[in-house]
TIKOLMAR-938176 format. One record per atom (N, C-alpha, C): residue in three letters; chain; residue number from 1; x, y, z; atom name. Coordinates in steps of 0.02 Angstrom, whole numbers, plus 32768, in hexadecimal, padded with zeros to 4 digits. Example, Ala and Ser with C-alpha at 12.3 -4.5 7.8 and 13.67 -1.06 7.14 Angstrom:
TIKOLMAR-938176
["Ala","A",1,[8294,7EE4,8186],"N"]
["Ala","A",1,[8267,7F1F,8186],"CA"]
["Ala","A",1,[8294,7F5B,8186],"C"]
["Ser","A",2,[8282,7F90,8162],"N"]
["Ser","A",2,[82AC,7FCB,8165],"CA"]
["Ser","A",2,[8285,8002,818A],"C"]
This chain:
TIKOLMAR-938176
["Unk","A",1,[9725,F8AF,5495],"N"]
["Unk","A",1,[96DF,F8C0,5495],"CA"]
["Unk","A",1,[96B4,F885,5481],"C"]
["Unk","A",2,[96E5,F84D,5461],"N"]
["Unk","A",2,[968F,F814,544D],"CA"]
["Unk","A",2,[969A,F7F0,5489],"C"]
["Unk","A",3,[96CA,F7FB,54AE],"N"]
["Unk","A",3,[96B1,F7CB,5504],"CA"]
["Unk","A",3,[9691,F802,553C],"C"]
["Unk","A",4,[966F,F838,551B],"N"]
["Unk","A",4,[9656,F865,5540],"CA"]
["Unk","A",4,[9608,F834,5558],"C"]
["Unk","A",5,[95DF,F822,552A],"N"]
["Unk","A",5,[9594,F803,5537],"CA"]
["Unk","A",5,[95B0,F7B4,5564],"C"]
["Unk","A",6,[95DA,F78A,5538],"N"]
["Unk","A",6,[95ED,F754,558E],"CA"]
["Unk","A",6,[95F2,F76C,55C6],"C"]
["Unk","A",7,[963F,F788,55D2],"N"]
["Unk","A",7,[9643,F7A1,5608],"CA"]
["Unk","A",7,[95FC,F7B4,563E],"C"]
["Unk","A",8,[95F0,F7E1,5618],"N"]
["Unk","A",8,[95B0,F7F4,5642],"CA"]
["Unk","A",8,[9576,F7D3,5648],"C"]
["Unk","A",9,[9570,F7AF,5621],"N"]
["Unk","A",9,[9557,F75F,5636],"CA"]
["Unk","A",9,[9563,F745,566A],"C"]
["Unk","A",10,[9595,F727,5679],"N"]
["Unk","A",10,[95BA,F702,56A3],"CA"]
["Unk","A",10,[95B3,F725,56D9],"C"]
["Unk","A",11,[95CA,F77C,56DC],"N"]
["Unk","A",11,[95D1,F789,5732],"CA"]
["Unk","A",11,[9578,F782,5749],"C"]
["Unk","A",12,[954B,F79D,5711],"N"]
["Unk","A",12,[950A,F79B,5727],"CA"]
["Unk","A",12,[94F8,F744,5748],"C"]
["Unk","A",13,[9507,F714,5730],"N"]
["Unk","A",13,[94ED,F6C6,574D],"CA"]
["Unk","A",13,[9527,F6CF,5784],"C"]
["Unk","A",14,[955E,F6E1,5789],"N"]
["Unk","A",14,[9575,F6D1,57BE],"CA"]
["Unk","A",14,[9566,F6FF,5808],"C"]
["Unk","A",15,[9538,F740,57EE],"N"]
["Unk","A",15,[9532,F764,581C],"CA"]
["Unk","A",15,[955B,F797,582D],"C"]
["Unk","A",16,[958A,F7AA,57E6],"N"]
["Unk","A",16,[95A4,F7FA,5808],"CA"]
["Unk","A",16,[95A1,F838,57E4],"C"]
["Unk","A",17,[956E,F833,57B7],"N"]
["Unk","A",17,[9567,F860,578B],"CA"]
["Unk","A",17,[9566,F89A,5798],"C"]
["Unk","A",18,[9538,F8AB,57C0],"N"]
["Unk","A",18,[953E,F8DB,57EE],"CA"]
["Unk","A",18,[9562,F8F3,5833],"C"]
["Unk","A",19,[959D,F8C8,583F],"N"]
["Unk","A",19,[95AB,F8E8,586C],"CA"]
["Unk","A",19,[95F4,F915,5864],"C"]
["Unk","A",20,[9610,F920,589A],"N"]
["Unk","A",20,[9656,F93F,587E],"CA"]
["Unk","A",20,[967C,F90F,586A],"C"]
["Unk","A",21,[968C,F8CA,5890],"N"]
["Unk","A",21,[96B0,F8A1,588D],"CA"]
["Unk","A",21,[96B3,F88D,581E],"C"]
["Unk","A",22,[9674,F8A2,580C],"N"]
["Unk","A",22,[966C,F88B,57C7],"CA"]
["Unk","A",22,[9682,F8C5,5798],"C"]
["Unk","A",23,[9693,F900,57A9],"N"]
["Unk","A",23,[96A0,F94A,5790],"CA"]
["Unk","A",23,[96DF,F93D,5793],"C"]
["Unk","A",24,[9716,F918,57C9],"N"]
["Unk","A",24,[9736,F916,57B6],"CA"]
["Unk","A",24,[976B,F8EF,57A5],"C"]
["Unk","A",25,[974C,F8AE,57AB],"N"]
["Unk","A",25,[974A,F897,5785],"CA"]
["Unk","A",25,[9753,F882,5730],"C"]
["Unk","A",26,[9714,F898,5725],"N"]
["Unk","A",26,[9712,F8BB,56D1],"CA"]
["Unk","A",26,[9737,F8DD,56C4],"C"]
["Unk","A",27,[9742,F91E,56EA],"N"]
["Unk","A",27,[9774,F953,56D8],"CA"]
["Unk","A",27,[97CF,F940,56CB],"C"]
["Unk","A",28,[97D3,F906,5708],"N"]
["Unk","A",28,[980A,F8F6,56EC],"CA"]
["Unk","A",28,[981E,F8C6,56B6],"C"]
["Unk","A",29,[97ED,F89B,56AA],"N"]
["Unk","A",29,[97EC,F870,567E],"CA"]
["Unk","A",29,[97E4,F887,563B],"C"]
["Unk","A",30,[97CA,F8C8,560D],"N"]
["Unk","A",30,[97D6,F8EA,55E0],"CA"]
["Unk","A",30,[9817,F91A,55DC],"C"]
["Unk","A",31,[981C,F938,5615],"N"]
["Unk","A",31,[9859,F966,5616],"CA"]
["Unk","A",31,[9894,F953,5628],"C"]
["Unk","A",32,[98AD,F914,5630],"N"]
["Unk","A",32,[98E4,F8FA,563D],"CA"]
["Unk","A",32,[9904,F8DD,560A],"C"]
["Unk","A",33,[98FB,F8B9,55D4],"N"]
["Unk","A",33,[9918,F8B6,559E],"CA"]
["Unk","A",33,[993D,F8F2,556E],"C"]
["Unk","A",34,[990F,F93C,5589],"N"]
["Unk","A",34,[991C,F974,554C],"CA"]
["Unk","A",34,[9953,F99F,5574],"C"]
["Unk","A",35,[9943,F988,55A8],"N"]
["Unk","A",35,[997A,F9A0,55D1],"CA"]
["Unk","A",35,[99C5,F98C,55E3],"C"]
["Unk","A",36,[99D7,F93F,55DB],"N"]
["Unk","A",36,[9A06,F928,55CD],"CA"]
["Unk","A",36,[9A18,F931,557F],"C"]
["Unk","A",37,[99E4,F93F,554C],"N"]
["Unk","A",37,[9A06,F933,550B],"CA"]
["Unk","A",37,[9A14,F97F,5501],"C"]
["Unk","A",38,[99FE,F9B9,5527],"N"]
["Unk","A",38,[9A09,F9E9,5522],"CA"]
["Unk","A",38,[9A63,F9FA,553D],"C"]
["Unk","A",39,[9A4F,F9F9,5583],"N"]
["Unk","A",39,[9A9D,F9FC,559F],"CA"]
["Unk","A",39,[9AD8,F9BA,5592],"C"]
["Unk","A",40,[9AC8,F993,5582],"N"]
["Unk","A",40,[9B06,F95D,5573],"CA"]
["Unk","A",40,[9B1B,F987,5526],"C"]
["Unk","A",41,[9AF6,F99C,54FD],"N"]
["Unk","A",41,[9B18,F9AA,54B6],"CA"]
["Unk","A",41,[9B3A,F9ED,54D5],"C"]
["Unk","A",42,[9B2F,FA0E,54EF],"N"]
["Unk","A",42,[9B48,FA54,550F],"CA"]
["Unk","A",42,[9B83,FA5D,552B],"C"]
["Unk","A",43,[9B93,FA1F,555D],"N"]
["Unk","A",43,[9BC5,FA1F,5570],"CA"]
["Unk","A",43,[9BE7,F9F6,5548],"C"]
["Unk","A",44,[9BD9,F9CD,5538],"N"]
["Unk","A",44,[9C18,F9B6,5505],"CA"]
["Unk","A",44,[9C33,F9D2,54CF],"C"]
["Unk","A",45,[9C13,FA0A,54CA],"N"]
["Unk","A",45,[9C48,FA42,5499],"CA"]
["Unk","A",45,[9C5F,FA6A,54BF],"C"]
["Unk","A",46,[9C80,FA6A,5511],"N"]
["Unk","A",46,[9CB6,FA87,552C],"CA"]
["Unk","A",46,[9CE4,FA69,5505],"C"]
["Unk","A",47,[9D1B,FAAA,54EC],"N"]
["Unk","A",47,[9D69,FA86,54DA],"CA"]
["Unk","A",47,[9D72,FA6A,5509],"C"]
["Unk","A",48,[9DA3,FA36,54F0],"N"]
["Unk","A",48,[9DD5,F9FA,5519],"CA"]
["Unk","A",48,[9E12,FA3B,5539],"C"]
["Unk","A",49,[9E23,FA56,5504],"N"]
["Unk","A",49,[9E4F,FA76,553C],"CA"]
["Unk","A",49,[9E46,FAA3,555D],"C"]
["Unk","A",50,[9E15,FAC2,5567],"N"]
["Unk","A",50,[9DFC,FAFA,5581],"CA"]
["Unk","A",50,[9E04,FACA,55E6],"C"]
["Unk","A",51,[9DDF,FA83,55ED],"N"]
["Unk","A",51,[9DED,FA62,5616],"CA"]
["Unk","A",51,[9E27,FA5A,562B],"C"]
["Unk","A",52,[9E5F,FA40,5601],"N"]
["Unk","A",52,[9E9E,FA39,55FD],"CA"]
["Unk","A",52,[9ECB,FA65,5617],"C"]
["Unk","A",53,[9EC3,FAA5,5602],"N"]
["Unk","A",53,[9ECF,FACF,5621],"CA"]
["Unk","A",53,[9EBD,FAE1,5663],"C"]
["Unk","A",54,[9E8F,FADD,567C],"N"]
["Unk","A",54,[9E75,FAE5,56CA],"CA"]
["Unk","A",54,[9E99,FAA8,56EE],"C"]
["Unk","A",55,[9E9F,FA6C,56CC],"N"]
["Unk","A",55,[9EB8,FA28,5705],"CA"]
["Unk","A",55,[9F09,FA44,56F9],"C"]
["Unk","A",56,[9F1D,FA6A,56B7],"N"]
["Unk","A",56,[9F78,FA81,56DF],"CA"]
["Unk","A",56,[9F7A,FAB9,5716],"C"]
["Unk","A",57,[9F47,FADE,5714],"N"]
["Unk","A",57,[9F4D,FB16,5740],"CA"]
["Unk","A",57,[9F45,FAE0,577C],"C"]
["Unk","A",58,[9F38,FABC,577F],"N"]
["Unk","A",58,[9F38,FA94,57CE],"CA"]
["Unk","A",58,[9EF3,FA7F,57E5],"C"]
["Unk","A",59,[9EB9,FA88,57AC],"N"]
["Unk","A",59,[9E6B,FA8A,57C9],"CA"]
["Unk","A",59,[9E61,FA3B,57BE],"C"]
["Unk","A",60,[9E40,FA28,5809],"N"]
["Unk","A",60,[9E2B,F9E7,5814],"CA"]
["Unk","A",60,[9DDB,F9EF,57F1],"C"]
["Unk","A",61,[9DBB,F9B1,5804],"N"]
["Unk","A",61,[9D91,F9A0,57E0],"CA"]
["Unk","A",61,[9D51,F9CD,57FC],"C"]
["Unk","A",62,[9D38,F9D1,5829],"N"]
["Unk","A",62,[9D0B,FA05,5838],"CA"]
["Unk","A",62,[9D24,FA3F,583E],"C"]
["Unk","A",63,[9D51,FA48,5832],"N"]
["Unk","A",63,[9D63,FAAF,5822],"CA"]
["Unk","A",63,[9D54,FAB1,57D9],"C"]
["Unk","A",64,[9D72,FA78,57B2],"N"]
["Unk","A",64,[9D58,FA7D,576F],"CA"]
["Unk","A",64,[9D29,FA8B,575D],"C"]
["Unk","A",65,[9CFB,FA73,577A],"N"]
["Unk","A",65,[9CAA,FA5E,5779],"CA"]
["Unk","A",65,[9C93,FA9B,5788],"C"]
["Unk","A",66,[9CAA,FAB5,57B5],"N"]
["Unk","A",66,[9C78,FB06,57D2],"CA"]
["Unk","A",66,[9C8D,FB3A,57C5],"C"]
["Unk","A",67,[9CDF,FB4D,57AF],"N"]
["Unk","A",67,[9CF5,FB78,5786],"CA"]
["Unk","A",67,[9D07,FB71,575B],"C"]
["Unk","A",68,[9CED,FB40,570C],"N"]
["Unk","A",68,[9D05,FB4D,56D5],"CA"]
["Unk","A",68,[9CC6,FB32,569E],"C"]
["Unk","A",69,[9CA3,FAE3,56D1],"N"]
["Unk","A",69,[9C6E,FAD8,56B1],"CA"]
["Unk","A",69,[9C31,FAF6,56BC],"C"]
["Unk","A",70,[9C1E,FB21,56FA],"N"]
["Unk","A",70,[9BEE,FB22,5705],"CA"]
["Unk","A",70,[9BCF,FB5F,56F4],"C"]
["Unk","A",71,[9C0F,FBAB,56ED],"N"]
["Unk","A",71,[9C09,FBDA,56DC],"CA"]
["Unk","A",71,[9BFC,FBCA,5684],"C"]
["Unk","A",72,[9C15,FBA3,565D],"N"]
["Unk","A",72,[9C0F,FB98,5617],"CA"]
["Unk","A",72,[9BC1,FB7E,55FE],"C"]
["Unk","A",73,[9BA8,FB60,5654],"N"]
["Unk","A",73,[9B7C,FB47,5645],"CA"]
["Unk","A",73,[9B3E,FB5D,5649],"C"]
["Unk","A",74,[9B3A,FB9C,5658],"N"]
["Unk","A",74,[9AFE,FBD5,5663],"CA"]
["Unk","A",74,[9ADC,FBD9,562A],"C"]
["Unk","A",75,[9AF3,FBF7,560C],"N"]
["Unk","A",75,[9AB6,FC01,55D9],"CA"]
["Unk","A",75,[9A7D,FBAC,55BF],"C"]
["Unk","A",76,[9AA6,FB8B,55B7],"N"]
["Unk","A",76,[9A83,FB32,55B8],"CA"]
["Unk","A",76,[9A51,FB26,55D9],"C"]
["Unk","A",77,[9A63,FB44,5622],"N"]
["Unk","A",77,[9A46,FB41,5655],"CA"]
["Unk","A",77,[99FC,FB70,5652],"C"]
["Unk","A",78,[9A10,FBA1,5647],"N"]
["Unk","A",78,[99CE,FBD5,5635],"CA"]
["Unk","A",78,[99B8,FBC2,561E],"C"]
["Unk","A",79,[99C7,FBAA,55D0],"N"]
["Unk","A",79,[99A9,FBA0,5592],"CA"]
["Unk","A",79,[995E,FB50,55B1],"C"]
["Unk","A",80,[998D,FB34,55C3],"N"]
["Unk","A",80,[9969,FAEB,55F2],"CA"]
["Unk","A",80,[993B,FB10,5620],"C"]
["Unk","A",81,[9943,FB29,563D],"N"]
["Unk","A",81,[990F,FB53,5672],"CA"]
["Unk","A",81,[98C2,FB78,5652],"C"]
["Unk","A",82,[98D9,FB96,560C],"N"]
["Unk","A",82,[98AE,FBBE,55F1],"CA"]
["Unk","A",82,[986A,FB86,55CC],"C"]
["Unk","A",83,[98A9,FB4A,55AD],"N"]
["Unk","A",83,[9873,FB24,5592],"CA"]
["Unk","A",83,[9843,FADA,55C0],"C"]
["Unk","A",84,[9866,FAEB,55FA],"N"]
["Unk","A",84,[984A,FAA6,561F],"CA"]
["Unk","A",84,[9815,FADE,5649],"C"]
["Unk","A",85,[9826,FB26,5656],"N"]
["Unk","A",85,[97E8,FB40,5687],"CA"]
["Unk","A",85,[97BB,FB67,5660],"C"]
């Protein structure tokens, strides 16, 4: 929030304050940090073996990903959804 008055400085002299291109812009440039520091701490408290277990059952790396991380990863996901919209 104290690079809220630059920022908007800056898109105003450069000319995009108003447009979409500056909405989103901005939008990602505040909500992208809380969003990686949100979901990186999230998933890294999946157990190790909870993974481990899926790579003996035979799960390659994107089966992992869509049936073990991604279902675990819902609620994170919401939670990220509720506070970025």
């Amino acid at each position: 929030q104290v690079a809220l008055i630059p920022v908007s400085e800056l898109f105003g002299t450069i000319g995009i304050f108003e447009t979409t291109l500056g909405v989103v812009l901005f939008h990602t440039a505040f909500g992208l940090p809380f969003a990686i520091f949100l979901l990186r701490n999230f998933f890294a408290e999946i157990p190790r073996e909870l993974l481990e277990a899926a790579r003996l059952d035979g799960a390659g790396e994107i089966r992992l990903f869509t049936r073990v991380v991604m279902p675990l990863g819902g609620p994170a996901i919401a939670s990220l959804g509720i506070f970025q919209f």
